[in-house]
N, C-alpha and C positions, 0 to 999 in steps of 0.2 A: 257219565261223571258230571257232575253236579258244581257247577261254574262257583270260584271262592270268593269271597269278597272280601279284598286286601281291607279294606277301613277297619274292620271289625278285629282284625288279626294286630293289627298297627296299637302300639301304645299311645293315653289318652295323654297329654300337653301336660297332668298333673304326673303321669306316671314318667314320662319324657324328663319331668323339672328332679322327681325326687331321684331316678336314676342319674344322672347329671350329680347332686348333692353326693351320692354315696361315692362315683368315683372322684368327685374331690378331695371329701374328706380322708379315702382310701390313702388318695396318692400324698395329701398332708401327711399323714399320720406314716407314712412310711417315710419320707424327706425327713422328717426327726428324728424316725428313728437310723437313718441311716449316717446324720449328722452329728450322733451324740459320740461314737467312738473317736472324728475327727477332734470335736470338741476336748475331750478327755485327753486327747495326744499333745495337744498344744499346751497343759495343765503340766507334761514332763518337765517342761525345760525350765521350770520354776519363775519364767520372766510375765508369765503371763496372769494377771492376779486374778482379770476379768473371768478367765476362764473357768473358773471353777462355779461361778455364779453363775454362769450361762448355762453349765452341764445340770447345776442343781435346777434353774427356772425350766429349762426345757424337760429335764427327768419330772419334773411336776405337773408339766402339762401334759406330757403323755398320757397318763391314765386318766384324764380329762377329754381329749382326742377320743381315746380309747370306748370313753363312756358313751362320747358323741357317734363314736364308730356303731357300737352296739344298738342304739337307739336307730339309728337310720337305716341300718341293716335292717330291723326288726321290720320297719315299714316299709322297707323295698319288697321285704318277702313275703310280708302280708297284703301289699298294696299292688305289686309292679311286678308282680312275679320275679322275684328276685330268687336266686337259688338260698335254698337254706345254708349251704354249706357256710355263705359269707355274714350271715348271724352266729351259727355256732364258732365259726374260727373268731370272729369278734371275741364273745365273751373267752376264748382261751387265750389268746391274744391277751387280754385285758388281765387275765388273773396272776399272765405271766409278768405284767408290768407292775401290777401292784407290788409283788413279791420283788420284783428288779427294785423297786422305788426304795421297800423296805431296806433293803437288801445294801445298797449304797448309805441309803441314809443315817442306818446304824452302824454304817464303817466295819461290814461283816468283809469275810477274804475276798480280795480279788477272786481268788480260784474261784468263786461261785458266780460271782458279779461278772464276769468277761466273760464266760461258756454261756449264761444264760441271755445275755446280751445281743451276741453274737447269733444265737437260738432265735430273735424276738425282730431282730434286721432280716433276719432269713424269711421268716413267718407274716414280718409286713409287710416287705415287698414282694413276696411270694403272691401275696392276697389281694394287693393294686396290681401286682401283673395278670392276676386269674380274674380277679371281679372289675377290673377298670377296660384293660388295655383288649382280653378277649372279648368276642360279641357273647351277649348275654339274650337266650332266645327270648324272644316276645311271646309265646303262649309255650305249653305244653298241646302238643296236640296227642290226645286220647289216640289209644291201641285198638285197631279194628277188631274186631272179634272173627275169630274161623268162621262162622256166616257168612260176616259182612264177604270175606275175601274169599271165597269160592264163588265161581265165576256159576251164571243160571244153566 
């Protein structure tokens, strides 16, 4: 067996810095979104004026986050071997906020606006808890082939 050599396998200080970026922004982009139902509750008791401004600036930054999310993802996966999975859930992540953003902003039902909400906290921090907080493998190592692994 043919001795390995850890450096090679090890991610490069660029791949290190942009892995590091994604689980930031991961874990931002889920802290908002998990922030916006409190935000929305303090909006009941009708004493609170600020609050309604906060839920509208933060629901605006989200699919900005969201944007940022998809862009970093892209080059994790392209650059740091990042799983694709955390690009594609980005941009559905993102489509669902856009629609969330719509969705409020036009003062369409609750009914739609709370389910889908609730949907979008599940799905972000579903995606900082899978692509931040799990290890994320550093290479793919290639499948022996029936040769390789039949002994001489």
């Amino acid at each position: 067996m043919a001795p390995t050599n850890d450096t090679a396998a090890r991610p490069s200080g660029h791949q290190q810095l942009l892995r590091a970026i994604v689980r930031w922004v991961l874990i931002v982009h889920a802290a908002l979104l998990v922030v916006q139902p409190f935000i929305a509750g303090t909006m009941l008791d009708g004493r609170s004026a600020g609050a309604q401004a906060w839920h509208l600036n933060i629901g605006m930054a989200l699919p900005a986050i969201g944007f940022l999310q998809i862009v970093v993802t892209l080059l994790a996966w392209r650059l740091a071997r990042w799983p694709q999975g955390a690009f594609t859930g980005s941009i559905a992540v993102w489509l669902l906020e856009l629609a969330q953003f719509f969705i409020g902003y036009l003062g369409l039902p609750l009914a739609i606006h709370i389910p889908l909400g609730l949907l979008l906290i599940v799905a972000g921090v579903g995606m900082a808890y899978y692509y931040s907080y799990r290890a994320v493998p550093d290479a793919q190592e290639p499948a022996s082939t029936p040769a390789e692994a039949r002994p001489n």
